[in-house]
Kinemage of the C-alpha trace (Angstrom):
@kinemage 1
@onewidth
@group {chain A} dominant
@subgroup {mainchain}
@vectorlist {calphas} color= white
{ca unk a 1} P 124.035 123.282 38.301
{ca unk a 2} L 125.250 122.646 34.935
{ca unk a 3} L 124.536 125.268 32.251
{ca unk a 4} L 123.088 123.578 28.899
{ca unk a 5} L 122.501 125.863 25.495
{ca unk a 6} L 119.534 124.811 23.841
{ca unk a 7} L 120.404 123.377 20.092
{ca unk a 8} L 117.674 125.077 17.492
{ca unk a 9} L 119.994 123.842 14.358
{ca unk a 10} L 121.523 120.889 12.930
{ca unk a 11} L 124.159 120.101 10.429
{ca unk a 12} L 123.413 116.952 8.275
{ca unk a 13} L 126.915 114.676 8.160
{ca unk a 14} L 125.439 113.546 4.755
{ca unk a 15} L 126.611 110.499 2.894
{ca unk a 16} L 130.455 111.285 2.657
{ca unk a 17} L 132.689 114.457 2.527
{ca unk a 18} L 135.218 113.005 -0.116
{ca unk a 19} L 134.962 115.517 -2.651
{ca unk a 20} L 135.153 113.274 -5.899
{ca unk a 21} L 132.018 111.049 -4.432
{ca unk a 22} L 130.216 114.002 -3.877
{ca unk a 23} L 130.498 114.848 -7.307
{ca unk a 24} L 129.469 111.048 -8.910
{ca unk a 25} L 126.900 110.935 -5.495
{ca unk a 26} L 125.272 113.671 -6.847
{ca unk a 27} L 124.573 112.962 -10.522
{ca unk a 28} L 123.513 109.405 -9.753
{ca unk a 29} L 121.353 109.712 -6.884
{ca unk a 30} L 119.775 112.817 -9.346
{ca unk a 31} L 119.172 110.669 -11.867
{ca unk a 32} L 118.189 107.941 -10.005
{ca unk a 33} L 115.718 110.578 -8.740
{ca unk a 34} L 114.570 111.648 -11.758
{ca unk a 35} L 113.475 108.360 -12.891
{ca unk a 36} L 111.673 107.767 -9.945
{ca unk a 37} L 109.503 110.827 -10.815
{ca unk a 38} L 109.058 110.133 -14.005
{ca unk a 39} L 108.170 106.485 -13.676
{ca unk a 40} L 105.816 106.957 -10.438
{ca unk a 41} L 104.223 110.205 -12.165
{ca unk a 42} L 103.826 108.105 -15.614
{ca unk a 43} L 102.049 105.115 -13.700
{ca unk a 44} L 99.563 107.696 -11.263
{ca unk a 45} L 98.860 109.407 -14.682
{ca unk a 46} L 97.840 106.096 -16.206
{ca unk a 47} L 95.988 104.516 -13.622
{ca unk a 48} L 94.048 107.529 -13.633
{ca unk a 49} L 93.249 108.251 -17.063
{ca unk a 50} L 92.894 104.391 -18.615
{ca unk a 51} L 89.568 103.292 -17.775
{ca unk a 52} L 90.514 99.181 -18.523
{ca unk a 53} L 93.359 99.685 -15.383
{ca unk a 54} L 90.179 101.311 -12.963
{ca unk a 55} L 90.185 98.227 -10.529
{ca unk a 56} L 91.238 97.713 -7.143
{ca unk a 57} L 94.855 96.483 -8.128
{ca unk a 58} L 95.856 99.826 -9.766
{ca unk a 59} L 94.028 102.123 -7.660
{ca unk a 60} L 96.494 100.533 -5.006
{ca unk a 61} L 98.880 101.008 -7.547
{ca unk a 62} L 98.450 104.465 -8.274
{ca unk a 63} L 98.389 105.213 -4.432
{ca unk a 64} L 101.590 103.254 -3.845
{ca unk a 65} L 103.237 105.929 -6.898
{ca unk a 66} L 101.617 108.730 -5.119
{ca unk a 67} L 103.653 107.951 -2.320
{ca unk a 68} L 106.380 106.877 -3.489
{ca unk a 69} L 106.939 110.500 -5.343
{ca unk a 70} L 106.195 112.034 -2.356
{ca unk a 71} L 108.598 109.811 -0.177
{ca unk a 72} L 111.356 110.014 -2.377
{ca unk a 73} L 110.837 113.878 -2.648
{ca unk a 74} L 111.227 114.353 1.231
{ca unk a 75} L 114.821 113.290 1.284
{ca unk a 76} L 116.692 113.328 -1.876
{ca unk a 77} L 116.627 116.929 -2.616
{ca unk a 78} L 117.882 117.524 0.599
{ca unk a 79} L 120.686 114.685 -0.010
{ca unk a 80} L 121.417 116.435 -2.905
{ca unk a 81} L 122.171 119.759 -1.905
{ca unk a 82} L 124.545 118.177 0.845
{ca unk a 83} L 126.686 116.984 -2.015
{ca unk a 84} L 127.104 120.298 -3.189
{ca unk a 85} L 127.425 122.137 0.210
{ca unk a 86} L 129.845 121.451 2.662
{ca unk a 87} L 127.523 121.796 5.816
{ca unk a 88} L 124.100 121.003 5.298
{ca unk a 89} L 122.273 123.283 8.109
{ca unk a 90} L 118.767 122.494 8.967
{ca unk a 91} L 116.763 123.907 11.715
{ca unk a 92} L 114.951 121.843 14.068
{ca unk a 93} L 111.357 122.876 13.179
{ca unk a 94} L 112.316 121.536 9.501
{ca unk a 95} L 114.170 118.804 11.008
{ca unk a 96} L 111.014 117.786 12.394
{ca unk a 97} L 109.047 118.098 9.472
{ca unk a 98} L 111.354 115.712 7.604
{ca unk a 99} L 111.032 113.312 10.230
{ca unk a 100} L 107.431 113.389 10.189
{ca unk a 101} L 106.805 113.085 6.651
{ca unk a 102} L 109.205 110.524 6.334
{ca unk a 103} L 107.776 108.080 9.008
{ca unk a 104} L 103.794 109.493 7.540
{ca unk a 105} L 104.811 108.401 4.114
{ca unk a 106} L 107.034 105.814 5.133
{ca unk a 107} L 104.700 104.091 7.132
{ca unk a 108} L 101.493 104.516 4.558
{ca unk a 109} L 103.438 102.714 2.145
{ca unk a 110} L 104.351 99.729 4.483
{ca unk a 111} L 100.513 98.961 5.202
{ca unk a 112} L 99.410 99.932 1.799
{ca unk a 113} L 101.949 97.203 0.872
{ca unk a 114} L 100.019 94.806 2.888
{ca unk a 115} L 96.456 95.811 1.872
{ca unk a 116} L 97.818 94.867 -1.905
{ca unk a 117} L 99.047 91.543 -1.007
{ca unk a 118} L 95.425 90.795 0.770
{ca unk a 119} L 94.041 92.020 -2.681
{ca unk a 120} L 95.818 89.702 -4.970
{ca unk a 121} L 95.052 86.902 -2.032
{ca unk a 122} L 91.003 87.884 -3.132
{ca unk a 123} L 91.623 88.405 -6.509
{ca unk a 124} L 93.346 84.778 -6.663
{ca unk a 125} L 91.712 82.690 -4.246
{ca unk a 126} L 88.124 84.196 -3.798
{ca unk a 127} L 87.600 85.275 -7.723
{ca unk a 128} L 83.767 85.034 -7.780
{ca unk a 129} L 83.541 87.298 -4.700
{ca unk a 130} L 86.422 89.523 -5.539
{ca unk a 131} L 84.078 92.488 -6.637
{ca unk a 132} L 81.992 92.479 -3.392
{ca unk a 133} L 84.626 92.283 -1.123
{ca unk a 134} L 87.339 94.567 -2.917
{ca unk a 135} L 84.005 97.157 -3.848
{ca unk a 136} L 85.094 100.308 -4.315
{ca unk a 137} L 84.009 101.259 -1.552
{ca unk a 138} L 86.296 99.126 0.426
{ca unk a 139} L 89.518 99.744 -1.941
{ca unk a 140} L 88.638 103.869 -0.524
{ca unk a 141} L 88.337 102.763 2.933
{ca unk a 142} L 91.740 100.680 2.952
{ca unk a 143} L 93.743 103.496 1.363
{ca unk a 144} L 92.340 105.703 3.899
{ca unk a 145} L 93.039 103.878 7.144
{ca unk a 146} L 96.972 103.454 5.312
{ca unk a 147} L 97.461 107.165 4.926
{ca unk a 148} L 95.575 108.196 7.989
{ca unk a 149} L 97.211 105.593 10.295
{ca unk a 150} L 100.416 106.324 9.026
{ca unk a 151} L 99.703 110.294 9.737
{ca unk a 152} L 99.144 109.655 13.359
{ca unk a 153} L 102.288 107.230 13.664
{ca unk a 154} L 104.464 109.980 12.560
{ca unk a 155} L 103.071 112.511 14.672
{ca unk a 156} L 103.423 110.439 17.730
{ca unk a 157} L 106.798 109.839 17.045
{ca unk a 158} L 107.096 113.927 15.990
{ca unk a 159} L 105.750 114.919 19.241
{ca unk a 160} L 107.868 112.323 21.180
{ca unk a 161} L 110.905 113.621 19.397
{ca unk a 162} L 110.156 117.400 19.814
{ca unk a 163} L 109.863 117.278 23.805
{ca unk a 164} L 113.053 116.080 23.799
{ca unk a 165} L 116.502 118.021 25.163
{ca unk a 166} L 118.703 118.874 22.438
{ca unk a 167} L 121.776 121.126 24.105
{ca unk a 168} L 124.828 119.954 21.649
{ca unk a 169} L 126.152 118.703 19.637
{ca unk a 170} L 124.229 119.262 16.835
{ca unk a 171} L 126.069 116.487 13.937
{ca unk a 172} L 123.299 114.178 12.265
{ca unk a 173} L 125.725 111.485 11.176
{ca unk a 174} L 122.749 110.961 8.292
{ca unk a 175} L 121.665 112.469 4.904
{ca unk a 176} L 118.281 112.891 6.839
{ca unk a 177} L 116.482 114.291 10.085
{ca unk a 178} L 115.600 110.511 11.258
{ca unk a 179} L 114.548 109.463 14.868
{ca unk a 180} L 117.772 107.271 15.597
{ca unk a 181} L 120.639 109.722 14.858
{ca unk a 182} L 118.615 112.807 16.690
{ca unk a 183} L 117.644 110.457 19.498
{ca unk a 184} L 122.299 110.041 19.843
{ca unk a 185} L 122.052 113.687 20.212
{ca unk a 186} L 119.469 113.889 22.991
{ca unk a 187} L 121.017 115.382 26.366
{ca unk a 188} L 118.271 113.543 28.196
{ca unk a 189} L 116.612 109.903 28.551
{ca unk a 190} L 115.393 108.681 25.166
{ca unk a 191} L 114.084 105.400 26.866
{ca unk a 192} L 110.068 105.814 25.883
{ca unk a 193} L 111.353 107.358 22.465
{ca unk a 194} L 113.191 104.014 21.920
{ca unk a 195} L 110.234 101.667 22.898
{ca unk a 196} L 107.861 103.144 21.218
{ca unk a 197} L 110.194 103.112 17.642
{ca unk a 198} L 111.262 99.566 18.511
{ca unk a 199} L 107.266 98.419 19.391
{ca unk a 200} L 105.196 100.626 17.170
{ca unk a 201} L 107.399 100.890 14.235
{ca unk a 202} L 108.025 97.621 14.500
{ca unk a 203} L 104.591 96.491 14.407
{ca unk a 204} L 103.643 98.753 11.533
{ca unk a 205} L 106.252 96.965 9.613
{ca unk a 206} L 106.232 93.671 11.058
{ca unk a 207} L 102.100 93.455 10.481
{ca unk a 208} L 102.204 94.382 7.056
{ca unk a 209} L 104.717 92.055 5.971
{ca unk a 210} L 103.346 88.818 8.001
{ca unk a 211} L 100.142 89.293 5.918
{ca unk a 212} L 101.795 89.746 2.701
{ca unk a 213} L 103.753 86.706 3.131
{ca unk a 214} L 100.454 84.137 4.891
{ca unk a 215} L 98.856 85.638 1.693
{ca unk a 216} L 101.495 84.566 -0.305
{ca unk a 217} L 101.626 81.025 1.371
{ca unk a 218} L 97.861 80.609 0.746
{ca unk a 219} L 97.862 82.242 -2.710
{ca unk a 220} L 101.082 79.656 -3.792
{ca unk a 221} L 98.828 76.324 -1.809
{ca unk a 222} L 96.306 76.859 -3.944
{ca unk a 223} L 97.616 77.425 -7.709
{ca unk a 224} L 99.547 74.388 -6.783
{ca unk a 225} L 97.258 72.287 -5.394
{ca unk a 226} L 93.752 73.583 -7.035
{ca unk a 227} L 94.708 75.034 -10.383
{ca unk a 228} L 95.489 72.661 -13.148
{ca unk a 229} L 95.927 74.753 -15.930
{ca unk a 230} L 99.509 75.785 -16.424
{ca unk a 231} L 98.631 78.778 -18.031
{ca unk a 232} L 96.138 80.131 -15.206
{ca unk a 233} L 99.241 79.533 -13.398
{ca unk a 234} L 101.625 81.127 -15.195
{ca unk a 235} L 99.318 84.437 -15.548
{ca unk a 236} L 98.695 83.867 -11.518
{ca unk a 237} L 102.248 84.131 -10.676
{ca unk a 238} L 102.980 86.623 -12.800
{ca unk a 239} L 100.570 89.247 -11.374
{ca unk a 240} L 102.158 88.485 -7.801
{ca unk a 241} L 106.079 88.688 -8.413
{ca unk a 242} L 106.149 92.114 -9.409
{ca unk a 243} L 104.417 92.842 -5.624
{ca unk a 244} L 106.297 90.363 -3.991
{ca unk a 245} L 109.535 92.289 -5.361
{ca unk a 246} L 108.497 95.645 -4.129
{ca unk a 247} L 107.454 94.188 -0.972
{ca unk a 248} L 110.869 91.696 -0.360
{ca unk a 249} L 112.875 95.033 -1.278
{ca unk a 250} L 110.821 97.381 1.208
{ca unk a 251} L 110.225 95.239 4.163
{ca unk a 252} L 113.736 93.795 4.368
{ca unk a 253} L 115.108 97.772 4.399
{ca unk a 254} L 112.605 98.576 6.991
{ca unk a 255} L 113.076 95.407 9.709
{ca unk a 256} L 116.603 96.112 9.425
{ca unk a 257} L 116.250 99.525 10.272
{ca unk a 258} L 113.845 99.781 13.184
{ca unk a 259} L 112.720 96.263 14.090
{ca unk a 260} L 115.784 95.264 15.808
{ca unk a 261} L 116.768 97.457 19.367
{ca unk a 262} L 118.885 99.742 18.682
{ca unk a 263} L 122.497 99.793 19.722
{ca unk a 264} L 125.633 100.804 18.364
{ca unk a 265} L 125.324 99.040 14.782
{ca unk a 266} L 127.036 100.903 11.955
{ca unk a 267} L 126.061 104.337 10.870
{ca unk a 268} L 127.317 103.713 7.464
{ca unk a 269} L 125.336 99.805 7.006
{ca unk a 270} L 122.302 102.069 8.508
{ca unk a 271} L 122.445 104.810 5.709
{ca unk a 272} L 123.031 102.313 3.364
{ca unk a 273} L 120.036 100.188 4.247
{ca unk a 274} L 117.839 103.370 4.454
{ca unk a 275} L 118.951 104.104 0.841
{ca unk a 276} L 117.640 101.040 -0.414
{ca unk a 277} L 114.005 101.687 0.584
{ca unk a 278} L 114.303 105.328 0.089
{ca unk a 279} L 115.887 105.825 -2.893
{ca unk a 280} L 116.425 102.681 -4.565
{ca unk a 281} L 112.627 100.971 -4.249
{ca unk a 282} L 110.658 104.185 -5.662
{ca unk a 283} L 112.909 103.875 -8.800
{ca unk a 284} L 112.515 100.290 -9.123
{ca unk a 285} L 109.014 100.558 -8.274
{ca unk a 286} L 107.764 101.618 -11.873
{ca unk a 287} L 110.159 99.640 -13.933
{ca unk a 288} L 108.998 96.282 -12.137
{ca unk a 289} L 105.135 96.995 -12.296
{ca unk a 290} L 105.633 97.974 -16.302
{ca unk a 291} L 107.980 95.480 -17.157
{ca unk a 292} L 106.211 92.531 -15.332
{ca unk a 293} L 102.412 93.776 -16.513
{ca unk a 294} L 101.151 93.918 -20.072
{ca unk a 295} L 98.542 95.597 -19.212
{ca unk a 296} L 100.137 98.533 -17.859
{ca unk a 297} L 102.622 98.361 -20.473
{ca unk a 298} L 99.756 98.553 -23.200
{ca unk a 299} L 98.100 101.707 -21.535
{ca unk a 300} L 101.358 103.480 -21.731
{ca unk a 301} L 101.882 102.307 -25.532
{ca unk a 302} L 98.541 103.323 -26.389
{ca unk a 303} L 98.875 107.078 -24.624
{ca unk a 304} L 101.949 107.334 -25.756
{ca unk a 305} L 100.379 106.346 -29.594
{ca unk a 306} L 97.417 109.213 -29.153
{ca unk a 307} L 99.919 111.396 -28.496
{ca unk a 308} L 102.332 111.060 -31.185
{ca unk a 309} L 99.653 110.847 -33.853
{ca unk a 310} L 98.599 113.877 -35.722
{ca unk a 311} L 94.699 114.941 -34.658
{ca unk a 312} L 93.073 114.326 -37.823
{ca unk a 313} L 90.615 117.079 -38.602
């Protein structure tokens, strides 16, 4: 019988170990970081505090920034202490964590994705019942079935991951604890593990983005076929290509990642993909939503205004 030690650490490979990356790695990837929190925590701040943006579009909005803070939070810093540290050690109960916040947050954001892309499909093609069906009452109830289904998909793929046999080695070739690179390091079968990330994942992500783009479709049929002003147009499309950025960005990252089986693609196009809808997508996030929207754009102008104007007494 063959003696196994059970593995309760891991070492994260991180990005590279070429000393003069690490160093430019580092400062980018913190300043890309630092924009994101600035620019998600800016637009969550607004949304809350500007009554004219209290609708169902930028309540989505501010729950998209909400996550996207938190999602971007649950990896970088850890990415970034890697680049200062040789070995990035991580225990398994925190390895865990990462991967269930991750895939919680991760997740959320795919289906809130969807929700908004059903909104602007209401808001668009059903604009005299857009108040009754998008009450607020229903904009509460979609955000919670995002966040809450996301919670549970996470934690079944937590649980799945934790009953698994980890007796060495312990190398995550990733900057993160994610479910591919631990399930390499398994010392048992990771068949059901596999399935379910392939078939569940896949269908959170796969879902999402087949609604966004039939509401897309429709939305696109009917300013061209029903609308005949050019400036109803005009304002029409401009409200959806901010979303349909976020979403082409997001999506694409995510199918690459964990709709397609897995086998022995490259662990270096992997990370890479996984940067662009963790790291990259929260910082562009922001910068598309205020760039692309006047509206937004004049709520920020006018706090920023109140604040850099003497109180007059």
């Amino acid at each position: 019988m063959q003696n196994h030690t059970d593995v309760s650490e891991f070492i994260l490979m991180g990005l590279t170990n070429i000393p003069g990356r690490q160093d430019f790695l580092f400062f980018l990837f913190l300043l890309l970081y630092l924009i994101s929190m600035l620019g998600n925590i800016t637009i969550l701040l607004i949304t809350m505090v500007e009554p004219r943006l209290h609708t169902p579009m930028y309540f989505f909005l501010g729950n998209l920034s909400c996550l996207d803070i938190c999602y971007s939070t649950v990896t970088v810093p850890k990415m970034l202490a890697g680049f200062l540290w040789e070995q990035q050690k991580i225990s398994l109960i925190k390895c865990l964590s990462q991967l269930h916040f991750f895939h919680f947050l991760g997740s959320s954001e795919a289906l809130l994705l969807g929700v908004m892309a059903y909104d602007r499909y209401v808001a668009i093609c059903n604009p005299l019942r857009y108040t009754v069906i998008m009450s607020k009452k229903a904009c509460i109830v979609f955000a919670m079935i995002s966040w809450t289904t996301g919670f549970f998909h996470a934690l079944m793929h937590t649980i799945m991951t934790s009953k698994l046999h980890f007796c060495g080695p312990n190398l995550i070739q990733h900057f993160f604890c994610d479910i591919k690179p631990l399930l390499r390091l398994a010392c048992c079968s990771t068949a059901l593990n596999l399935s379910l990330l392939n078939i569940v994942t896949g269908l959170i992500v796969v879902l999402p983005f087949l609604l966004t783009f039939l509401s897309y479709i429709y939305i696109i049929s009917f300013l061209l076929l029903k609308v005949k002003s050019k400036e109803s147009r005009s304002k029409a499309f401009s409200t959806c290509a901010s979303h349909l950025t976020v979403v082409t960005l997001f999506y694409a990252g995510a199918i690459l990642t964990y709709v397609p089986p897995s086998s022995g693609e490259s662990l270096e196009q992997e990370m890479m993909v996984t940067l662009m809808y963790t790291v990259v997508t929260p910082v562009l996030n922001p910068l598309i939503y205020t760039l692309r929207n006047q509206e937004v754009k004049t709520a920020i102008k006018k706090a920023i205004r109140q604040k850099c104007l003497p109180l007059r007494i």
